[in-house]
N, CA, C and O of each residue as an XYZ file, in Angstrom:
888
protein
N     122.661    158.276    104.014
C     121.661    159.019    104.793
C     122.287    160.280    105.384
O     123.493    160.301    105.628
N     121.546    161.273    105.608
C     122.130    162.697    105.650
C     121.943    162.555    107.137
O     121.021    161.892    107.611
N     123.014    163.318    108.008
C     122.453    163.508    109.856
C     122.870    164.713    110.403
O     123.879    165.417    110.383
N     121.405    164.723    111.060
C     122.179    166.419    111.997
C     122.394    166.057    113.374
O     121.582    165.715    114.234
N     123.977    166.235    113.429
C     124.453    166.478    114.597
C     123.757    167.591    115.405
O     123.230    168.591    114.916
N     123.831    167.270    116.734
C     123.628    168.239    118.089
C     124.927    168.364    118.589
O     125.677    167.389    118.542
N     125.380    169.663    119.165
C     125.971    169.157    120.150
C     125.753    170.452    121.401
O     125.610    171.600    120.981
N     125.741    170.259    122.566
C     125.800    171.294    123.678
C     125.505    170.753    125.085
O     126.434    170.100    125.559
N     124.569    170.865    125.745
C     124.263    170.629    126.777
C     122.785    170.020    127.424
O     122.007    169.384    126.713
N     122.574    170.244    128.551
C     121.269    169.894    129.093
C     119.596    170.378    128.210
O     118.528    169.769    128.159
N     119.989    171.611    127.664
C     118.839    171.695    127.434
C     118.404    171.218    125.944
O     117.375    171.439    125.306
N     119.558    170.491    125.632
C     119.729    170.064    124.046
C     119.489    168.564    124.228
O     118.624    168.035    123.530
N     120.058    167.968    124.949
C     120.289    166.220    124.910
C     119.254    165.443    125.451
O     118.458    165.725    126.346
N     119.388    164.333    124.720
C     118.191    163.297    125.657
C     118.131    163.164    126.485
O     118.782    162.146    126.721
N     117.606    163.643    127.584
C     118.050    163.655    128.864
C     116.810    161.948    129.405
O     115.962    161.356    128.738
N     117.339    161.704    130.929
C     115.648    160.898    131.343
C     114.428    161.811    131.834
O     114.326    162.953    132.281
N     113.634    160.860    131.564
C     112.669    161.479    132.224
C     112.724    161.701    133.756
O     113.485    161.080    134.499
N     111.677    162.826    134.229
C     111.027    163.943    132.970
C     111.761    164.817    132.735
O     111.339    165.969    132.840
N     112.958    164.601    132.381
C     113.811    165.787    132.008
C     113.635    165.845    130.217
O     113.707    164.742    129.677
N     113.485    166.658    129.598
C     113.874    166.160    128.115
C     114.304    167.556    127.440
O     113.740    168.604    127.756
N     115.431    167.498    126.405
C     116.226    168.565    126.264
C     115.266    168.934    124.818
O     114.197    168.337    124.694
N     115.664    169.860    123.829
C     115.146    170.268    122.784
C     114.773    168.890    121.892
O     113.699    168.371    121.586
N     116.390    168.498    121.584
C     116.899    167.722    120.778
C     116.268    166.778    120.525
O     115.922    166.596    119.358
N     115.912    165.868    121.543
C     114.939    164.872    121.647
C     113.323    164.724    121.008
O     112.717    163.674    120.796
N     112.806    166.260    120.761
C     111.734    166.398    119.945
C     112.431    166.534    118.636
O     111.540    167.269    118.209
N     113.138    166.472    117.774
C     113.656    167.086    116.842
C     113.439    165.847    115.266
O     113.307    166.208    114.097
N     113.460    164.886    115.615
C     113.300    163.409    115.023
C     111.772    163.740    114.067
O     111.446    163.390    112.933
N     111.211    164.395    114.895
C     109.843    164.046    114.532
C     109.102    165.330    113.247
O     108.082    165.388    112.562
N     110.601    166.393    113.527
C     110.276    167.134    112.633
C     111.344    167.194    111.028
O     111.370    168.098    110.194
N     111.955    166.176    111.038
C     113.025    165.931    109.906
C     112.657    165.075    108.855
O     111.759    164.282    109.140
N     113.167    165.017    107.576
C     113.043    164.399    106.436
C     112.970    163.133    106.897
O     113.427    162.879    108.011
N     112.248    161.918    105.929
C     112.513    159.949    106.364
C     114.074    159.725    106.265
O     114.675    158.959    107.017
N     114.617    160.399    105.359
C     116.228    159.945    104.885
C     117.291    160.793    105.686
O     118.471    161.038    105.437
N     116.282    161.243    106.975
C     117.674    162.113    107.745
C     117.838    161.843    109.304
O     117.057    161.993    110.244
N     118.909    161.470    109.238
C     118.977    160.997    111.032
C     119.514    161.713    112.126
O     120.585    162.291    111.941
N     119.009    161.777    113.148
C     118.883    163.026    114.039
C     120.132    162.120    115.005
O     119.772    161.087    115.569
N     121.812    162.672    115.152
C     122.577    161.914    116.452
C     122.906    163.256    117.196
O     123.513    164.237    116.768
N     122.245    162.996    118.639
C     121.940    163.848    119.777
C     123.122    163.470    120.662
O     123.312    162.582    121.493
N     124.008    164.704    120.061
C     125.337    164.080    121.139
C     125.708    165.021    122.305
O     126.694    164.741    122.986
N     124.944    166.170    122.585
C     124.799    166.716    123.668
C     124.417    166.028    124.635
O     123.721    165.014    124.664
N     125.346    167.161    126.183
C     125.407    166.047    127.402
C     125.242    167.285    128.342
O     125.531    168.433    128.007
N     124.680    166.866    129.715
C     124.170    167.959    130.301
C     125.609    168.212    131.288
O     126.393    167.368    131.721
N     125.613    169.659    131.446
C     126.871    170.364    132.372
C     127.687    170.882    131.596
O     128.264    171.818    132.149
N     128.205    170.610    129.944
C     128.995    170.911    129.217
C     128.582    172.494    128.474
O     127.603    172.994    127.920
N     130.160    172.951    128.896
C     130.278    174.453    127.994
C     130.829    173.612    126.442
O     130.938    172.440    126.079
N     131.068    174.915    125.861
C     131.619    174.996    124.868
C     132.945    174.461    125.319
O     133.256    173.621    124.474
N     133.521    174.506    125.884
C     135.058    173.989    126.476
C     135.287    172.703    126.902
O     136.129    171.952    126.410
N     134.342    172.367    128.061
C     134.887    170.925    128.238
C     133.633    169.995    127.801
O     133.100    169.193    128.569
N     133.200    170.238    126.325
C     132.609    169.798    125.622
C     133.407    168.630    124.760
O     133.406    167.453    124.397
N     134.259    170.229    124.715
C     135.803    169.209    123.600
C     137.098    168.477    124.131
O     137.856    167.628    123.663
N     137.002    169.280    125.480
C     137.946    168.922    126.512
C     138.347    167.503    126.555
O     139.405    166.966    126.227
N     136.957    166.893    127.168
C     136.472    165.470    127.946
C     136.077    164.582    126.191
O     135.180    163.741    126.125
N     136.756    164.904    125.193
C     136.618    163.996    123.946
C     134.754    163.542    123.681
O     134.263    162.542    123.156
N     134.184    164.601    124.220
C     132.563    164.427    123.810
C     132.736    164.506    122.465
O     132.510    163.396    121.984
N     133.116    165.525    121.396
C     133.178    166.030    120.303
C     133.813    164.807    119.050
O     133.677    164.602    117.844
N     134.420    164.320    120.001
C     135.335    162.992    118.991
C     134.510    161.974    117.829
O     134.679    161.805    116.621
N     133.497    161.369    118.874
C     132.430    160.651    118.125
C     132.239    161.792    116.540
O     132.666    161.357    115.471
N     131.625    163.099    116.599
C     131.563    163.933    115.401
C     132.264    164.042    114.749
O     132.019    164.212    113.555
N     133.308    163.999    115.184
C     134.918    164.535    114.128
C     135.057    162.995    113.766
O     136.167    163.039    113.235
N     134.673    161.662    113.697
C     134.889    160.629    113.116
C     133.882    160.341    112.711
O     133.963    159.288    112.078
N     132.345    160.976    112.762
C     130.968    160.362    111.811
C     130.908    162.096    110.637
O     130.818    161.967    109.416
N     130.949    162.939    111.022
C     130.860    164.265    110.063
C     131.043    164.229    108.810
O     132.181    164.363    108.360
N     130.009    164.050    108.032
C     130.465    163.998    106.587
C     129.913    165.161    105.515
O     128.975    165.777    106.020
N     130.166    165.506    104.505
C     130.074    165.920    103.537
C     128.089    165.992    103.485
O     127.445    164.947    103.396
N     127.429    167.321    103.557
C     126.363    167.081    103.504
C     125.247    167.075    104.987
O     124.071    167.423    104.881
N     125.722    166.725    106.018
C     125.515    166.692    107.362
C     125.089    168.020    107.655
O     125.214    168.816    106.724
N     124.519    168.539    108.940
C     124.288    169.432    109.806
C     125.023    169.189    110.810
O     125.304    168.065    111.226
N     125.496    170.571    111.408
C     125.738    170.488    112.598
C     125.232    171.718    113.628
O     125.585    172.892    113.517
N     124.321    171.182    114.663
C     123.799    172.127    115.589
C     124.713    172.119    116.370
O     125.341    171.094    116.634
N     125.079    173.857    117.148
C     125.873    173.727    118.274
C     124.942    175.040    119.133
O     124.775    176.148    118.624
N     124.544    174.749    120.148
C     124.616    175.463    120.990
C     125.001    175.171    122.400
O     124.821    174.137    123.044
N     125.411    175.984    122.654
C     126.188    176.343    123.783
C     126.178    177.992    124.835
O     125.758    179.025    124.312
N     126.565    177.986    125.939
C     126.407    179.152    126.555
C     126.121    178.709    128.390
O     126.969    178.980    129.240
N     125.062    178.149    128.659
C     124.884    177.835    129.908
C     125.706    177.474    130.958
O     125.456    177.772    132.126
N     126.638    176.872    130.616
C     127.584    176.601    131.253
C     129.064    177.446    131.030
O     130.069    177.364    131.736
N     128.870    178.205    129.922
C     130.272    178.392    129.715
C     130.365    179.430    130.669
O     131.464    179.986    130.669
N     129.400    179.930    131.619
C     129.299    181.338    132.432
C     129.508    181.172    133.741
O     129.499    182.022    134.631
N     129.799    179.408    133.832
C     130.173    179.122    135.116
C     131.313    179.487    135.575
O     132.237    179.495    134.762
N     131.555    179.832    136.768
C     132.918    179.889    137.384
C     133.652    178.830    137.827
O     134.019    178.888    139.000
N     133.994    177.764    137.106
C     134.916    177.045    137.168
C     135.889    176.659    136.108
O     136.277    177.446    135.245
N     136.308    175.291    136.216
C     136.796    174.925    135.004
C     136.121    175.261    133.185
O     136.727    175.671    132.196
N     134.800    174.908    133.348
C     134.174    175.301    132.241
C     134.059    176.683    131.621
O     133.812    176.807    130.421
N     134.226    177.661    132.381
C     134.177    179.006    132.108
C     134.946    179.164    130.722
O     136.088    178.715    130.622
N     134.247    179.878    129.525
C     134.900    180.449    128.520
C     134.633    182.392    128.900
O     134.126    182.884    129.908
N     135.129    183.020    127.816
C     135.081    184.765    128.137
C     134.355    184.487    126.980
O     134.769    183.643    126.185
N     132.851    185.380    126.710
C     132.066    185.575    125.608
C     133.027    185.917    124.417
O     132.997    185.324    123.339
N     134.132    187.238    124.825
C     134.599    187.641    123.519
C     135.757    187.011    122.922
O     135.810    187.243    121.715
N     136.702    186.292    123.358
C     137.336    185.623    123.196
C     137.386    183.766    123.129
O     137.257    183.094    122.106
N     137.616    183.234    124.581
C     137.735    181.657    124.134
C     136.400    181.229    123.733
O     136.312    180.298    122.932
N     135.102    181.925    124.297
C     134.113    181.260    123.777
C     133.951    181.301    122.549
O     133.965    180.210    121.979
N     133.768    182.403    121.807
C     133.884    182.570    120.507
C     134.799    181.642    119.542
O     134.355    181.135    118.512
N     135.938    181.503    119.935
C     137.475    180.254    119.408
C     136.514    179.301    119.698
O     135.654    178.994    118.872
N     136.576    178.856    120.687
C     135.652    177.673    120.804
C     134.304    177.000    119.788
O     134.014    175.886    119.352
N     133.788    178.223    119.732
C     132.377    177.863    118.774
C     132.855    177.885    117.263
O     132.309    177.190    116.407
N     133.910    178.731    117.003
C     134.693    178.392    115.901
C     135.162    177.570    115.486
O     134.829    177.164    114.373
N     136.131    176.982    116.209
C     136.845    175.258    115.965
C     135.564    174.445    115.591
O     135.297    173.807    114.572
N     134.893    174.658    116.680
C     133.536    173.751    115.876
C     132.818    173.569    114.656
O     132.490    172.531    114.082
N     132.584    175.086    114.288
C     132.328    175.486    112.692
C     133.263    175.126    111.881
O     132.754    174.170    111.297
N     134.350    175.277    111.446
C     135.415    175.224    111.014
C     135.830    173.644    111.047
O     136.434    173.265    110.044
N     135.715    173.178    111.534
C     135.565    171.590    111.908
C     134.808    171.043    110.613
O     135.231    170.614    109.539
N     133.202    171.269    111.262
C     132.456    171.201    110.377
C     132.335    172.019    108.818
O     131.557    171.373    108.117
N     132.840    173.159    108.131
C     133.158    173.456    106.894
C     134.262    172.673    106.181
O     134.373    172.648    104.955
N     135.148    171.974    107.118
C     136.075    171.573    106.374
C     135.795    170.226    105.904
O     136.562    169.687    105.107
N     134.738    169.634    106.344
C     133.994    168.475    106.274
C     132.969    168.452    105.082
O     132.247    167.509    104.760
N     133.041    169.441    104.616
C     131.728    169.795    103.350
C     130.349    169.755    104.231
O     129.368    169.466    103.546
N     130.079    169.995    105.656
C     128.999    169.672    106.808
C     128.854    170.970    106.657
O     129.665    171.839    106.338
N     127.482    171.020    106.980
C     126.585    172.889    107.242
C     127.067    173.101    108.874
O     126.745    172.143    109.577
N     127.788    174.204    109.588
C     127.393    174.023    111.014
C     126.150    175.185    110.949
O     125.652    175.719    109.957
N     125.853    175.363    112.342
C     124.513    176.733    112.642
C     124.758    176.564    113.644
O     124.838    175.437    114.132
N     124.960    177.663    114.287
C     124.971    178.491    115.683
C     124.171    178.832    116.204
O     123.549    179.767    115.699
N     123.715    178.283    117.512
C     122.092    178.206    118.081
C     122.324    179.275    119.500
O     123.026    178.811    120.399
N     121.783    180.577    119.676
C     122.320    181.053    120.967
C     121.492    180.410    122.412
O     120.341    179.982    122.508
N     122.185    180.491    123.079
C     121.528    179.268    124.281
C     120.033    179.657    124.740
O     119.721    180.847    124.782
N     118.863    178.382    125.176
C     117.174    178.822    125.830
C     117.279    179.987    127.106
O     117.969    180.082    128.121
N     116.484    180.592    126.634
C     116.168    181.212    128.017
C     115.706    180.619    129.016
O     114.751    179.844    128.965
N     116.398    180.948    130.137
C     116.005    180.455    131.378
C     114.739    180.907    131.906
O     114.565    182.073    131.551
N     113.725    180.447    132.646
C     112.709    180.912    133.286
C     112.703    182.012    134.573
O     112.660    181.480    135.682
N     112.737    183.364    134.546
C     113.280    183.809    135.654
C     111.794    185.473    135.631
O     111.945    186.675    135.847
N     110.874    184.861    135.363
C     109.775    186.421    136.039
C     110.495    186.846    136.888
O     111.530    186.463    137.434
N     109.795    187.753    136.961
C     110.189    189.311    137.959
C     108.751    189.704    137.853
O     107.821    189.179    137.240
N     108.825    191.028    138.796
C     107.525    191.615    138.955
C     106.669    192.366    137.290
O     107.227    192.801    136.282
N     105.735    192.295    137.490
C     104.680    193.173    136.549
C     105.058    191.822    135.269
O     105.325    192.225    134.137
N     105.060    190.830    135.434
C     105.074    189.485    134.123
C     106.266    189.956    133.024
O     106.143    189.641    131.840
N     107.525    190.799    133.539
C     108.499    190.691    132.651
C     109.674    189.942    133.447
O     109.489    189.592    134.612
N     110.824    189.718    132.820
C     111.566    188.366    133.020
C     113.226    189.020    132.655
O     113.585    189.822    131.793
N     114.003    188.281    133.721
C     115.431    188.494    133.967
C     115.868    188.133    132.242
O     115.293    187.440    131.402
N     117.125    188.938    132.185
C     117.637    188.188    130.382
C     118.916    187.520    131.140
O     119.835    187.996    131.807
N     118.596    186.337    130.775
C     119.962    185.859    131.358
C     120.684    185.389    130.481
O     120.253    185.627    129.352
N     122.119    184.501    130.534
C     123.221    184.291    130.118
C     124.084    185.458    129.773
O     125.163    185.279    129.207
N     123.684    186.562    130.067
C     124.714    187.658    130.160
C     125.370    187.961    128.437
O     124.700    188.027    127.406
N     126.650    188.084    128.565
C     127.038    188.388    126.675
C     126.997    187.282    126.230
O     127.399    187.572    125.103
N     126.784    185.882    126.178
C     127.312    184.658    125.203
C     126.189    185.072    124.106
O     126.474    185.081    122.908
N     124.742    185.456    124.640
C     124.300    185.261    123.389
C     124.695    186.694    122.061
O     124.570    186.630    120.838
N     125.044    187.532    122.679
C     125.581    188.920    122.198
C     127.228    188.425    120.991
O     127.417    188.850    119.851
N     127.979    187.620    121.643
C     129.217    186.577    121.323
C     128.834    185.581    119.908
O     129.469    185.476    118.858
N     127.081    184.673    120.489
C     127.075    184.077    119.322
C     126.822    184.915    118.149
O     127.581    184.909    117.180
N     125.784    185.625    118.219
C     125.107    186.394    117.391
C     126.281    187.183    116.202
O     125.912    187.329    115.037
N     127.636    187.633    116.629
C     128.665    188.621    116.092
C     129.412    187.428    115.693
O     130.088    187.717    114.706
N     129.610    185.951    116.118
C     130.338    185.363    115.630
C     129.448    184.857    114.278
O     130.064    185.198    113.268
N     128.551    184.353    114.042
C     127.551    184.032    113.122
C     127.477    185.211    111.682
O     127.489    185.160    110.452
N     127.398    186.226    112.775
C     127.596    187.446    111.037
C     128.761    187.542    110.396
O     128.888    187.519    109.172
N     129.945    187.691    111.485
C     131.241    187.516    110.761
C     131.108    186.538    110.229
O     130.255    186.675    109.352
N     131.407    185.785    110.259
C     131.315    184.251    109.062
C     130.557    183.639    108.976
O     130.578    182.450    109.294
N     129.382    184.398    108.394
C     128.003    184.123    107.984
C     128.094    182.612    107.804
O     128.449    181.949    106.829
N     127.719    182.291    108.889
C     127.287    180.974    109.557
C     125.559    180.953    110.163
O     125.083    181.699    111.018
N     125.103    180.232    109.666
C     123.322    180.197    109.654
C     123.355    180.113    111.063
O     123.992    179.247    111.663
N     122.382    181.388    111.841
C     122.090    181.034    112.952
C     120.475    180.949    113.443
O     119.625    181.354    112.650
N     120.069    180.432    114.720
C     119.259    180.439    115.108
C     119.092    181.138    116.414
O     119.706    180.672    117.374
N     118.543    181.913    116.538
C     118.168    183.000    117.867
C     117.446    182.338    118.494
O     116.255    182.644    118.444
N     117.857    181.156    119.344
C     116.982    180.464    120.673
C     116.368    181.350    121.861
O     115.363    181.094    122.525
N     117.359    182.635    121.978
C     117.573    182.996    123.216
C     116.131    183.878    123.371
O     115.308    183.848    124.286
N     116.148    184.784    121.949
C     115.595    185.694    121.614
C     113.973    185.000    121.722
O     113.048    185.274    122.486
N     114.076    184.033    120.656
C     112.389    183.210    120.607
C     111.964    182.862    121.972
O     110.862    183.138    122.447
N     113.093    182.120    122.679
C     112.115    181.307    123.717
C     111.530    182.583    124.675
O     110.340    182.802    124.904
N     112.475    183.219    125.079
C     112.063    184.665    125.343
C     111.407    185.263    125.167
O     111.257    186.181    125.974
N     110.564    185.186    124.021
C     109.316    185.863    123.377
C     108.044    184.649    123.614
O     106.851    184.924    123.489
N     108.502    183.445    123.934
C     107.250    182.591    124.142
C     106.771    182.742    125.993
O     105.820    182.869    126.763
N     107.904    182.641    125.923
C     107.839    182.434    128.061
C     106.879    184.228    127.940
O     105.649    184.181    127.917
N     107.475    185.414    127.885
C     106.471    186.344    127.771
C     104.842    186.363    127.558
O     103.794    186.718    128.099
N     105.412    185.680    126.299
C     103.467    186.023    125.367
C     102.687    184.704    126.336
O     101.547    184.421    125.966
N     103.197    183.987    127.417
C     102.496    182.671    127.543
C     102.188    183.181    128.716
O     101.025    182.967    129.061
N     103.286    184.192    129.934
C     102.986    184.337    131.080
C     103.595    183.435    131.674
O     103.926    182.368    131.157
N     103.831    183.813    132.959
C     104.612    183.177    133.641
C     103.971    181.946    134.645
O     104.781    181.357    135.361
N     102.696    181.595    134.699
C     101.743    179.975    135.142
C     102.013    179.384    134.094
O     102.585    178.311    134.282
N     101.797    179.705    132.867
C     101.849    179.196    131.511
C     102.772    178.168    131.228
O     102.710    176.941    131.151
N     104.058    179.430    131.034
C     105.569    179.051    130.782
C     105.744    178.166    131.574
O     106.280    177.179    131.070
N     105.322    178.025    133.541
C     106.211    177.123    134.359
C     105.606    175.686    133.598
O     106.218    174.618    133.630
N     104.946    175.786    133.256
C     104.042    174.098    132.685
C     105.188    173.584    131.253
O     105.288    172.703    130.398
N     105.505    174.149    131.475
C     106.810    173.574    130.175
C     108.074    173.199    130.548
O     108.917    172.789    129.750
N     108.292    173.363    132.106
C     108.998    172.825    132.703
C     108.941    171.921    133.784
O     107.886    171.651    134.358
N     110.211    171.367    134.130
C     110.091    169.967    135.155
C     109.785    170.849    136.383
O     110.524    171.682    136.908
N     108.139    170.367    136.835
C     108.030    170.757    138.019
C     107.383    169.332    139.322
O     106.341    168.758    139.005
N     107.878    169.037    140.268
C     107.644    167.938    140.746
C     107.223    168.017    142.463
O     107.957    168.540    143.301
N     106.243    167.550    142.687
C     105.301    167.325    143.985
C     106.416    166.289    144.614
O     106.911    165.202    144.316
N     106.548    167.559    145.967
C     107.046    166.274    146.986
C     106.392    165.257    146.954
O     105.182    165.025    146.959
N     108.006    164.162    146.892
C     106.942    162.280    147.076
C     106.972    162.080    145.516
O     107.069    160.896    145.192
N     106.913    162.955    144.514
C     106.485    162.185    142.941
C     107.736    161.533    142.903
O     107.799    160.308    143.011
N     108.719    162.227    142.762
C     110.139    161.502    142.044
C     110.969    160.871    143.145
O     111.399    161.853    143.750
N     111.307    160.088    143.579
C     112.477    159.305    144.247
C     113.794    160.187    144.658
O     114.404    160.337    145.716
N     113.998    160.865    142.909
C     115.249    161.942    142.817
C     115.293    162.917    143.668
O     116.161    162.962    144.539
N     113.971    164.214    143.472
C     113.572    164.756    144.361
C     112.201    165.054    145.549
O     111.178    165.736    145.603
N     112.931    164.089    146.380
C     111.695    163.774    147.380
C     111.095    165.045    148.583
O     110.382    165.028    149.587
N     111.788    165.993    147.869
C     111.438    167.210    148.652
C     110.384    168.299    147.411
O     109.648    169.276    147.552
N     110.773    167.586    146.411
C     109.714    168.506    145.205
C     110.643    169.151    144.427
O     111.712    169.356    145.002
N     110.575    169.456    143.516
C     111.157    170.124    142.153
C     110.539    170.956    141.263
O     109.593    170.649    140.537
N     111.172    172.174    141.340
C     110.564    173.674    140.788
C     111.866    174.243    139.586
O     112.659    175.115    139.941
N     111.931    173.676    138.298
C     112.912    173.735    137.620
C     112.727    175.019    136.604
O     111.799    175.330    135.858
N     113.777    175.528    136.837
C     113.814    177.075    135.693
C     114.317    177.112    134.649
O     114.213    178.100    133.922
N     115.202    175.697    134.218
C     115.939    175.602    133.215
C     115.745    174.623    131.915
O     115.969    174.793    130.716
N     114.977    172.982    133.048
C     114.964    172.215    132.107
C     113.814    171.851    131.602
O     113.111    171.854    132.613
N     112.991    171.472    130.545
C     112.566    171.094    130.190
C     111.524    169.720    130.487
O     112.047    168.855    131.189
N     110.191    169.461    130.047
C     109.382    168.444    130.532
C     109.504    168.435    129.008
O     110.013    169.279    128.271
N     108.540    166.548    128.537
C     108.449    166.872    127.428
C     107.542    167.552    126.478
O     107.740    167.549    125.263
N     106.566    168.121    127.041
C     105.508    169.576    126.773
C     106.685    170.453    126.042
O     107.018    170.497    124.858
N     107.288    171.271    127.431
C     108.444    171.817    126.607
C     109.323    171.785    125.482
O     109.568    172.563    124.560
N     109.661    170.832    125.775
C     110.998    170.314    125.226
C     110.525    170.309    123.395
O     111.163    170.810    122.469
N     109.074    169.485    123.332
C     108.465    169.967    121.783
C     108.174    171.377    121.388
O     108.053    171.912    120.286
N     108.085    171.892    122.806
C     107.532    173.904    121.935
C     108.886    174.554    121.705
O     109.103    175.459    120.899
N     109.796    173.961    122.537
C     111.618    174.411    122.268
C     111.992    174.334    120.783
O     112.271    175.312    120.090
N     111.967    173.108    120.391
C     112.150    172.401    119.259
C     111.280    173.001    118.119
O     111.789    173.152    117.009
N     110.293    173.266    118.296
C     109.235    174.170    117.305
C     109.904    175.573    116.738
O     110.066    175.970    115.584
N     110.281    176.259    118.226
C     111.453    177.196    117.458
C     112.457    177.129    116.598
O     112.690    177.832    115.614
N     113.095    176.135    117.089
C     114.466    175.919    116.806
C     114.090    175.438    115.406
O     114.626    176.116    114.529
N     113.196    174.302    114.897
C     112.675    174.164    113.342
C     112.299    175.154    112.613
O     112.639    175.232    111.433
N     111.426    176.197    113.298
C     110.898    177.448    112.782
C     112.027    178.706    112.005
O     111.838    179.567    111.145
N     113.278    178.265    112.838
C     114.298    179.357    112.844
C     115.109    178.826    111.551
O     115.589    179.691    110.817
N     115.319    177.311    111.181
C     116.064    176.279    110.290
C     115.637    176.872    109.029
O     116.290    177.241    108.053
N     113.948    176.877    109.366
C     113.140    176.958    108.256
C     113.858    178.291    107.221
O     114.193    178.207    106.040
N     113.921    179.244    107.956
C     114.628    180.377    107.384
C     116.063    180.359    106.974
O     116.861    181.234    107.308
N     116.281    179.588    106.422
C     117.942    179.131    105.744
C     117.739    178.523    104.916
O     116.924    177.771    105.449
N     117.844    178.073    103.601
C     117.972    177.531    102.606
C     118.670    176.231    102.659
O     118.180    175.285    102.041
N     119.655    176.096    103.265
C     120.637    175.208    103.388
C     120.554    174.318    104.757
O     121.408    173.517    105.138
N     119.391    174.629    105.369
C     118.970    173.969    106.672
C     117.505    173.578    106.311
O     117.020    172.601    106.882
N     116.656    174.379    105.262
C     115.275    173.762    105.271
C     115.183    172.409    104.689
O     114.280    171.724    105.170
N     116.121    171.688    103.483
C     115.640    170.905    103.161
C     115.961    169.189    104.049
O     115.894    167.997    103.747
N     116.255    169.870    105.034
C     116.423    168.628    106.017
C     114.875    168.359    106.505
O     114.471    167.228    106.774
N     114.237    169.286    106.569
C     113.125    169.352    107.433
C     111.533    168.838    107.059
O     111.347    169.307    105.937
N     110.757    168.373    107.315
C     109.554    167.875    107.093
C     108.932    169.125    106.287
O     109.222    170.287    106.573
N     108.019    168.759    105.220
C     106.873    170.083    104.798
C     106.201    170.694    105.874
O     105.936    169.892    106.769
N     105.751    172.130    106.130
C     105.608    172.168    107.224
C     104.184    172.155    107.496
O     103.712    172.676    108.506
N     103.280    171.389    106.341
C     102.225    170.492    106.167
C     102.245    169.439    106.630
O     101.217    168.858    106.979
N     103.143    169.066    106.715
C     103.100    167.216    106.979
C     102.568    166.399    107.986
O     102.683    165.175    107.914
């Protein structure tokens, strides 16, 4: 059986409810003979992705034939331990990964990280993550490695939807609903599972355009 690896962060992994990352819709849009392992974990850069032996499980199931999704970025812009530099370690970083995966006879694809939810006045919107997605994009052409422009699409949906629209695709929570947050929850980043399927719609939409990534994927009749 053929499987596409995930790997990255929060807005990728199964998260609980009502949190739910891309990844988690992704099952429903793949071949019967292809199995979707969602090994993204939320907080992780590109760095202590591999750091903390998340990556290990892959480097011992990766075979010949496989996918491998990586995106990454959200975290790597943190100022701490996780911090990569767009032009340098992040880039090494997303490399080892590819390279990992080519040497495996595995497809990787380079996914640049979701846009965050951030309006501003007159219904246009902050670009955030700064250079990573500028980083993935130049690492992907140099070694034409199939990518997918997350950053760019979701960006173009949160726009064309408006910003009441867009917040409905994310975890938003009435003081008193959740236990977690009993003061209410107004989330810019993660995902409900509304979202989390229109995320995933891209991210299939974008596959679709690769040769070597479509035939994982359902007819897009089906």
């Amino acid at each position: 059986m053929r499987t596409i690896f995930l790997i990255g962060d929060s807005t990728v992994e199964d998260n609980k409810p009502p949190f739910r990352g891309w990844g988690w819709a992704l099952p429903r849009y793949v071949q019967e003979d292809v199995k979707v392992r969602n090994c993204a974990l939320s907080g992780r850069s590109s760095r202590s992705f591999r750091e903390e032996g998340l990556f290990a499980p892959v480097e011992k199931e990766l075979s010949a034939g496989d996918l491998l999704l990586i995106q990454f970025g959200h975290n790597d812009e943190k100022d701490d331990e996780r911090h990569t530099d767009p032009d340098t370690t992040f880039k090494e970083e997303l490399w080892r990964y590819c390279r990992f995966a080519l040497d495996r006879g595995a497809q990787p694809v380079l996914l640049t990280p979701v846009s965050r939810r951030f309006f501003v006045g007159g219904g246009s919107m902050l670009y955030t993550h700064g250079e990573y997605p500028r980083a993935i994009r130049e690492l992907a052409a140099e070694k034409h490695v199939p990518l997918c422009d997350l950053k760019k699409d979701s960006r173009e949906l949160y726009l064309s939807l408006g910003e009441e629209r867009t917040a409905e695709l994310f975890v938003r929570l009435a003081p008193g609903e959740n236990p977690d947050f009993p003061d209410g929850h107004d989330d810019r980043t993660h995902f409900n599972a509304c979202g989390a399927n229109e995320i995933c719609k891209l991210v299939v939409r974008e596959l679709r355009q690769h040769p070597v990534c479509v035939r994982y994927l359902k007819d897009e009749d089906a």
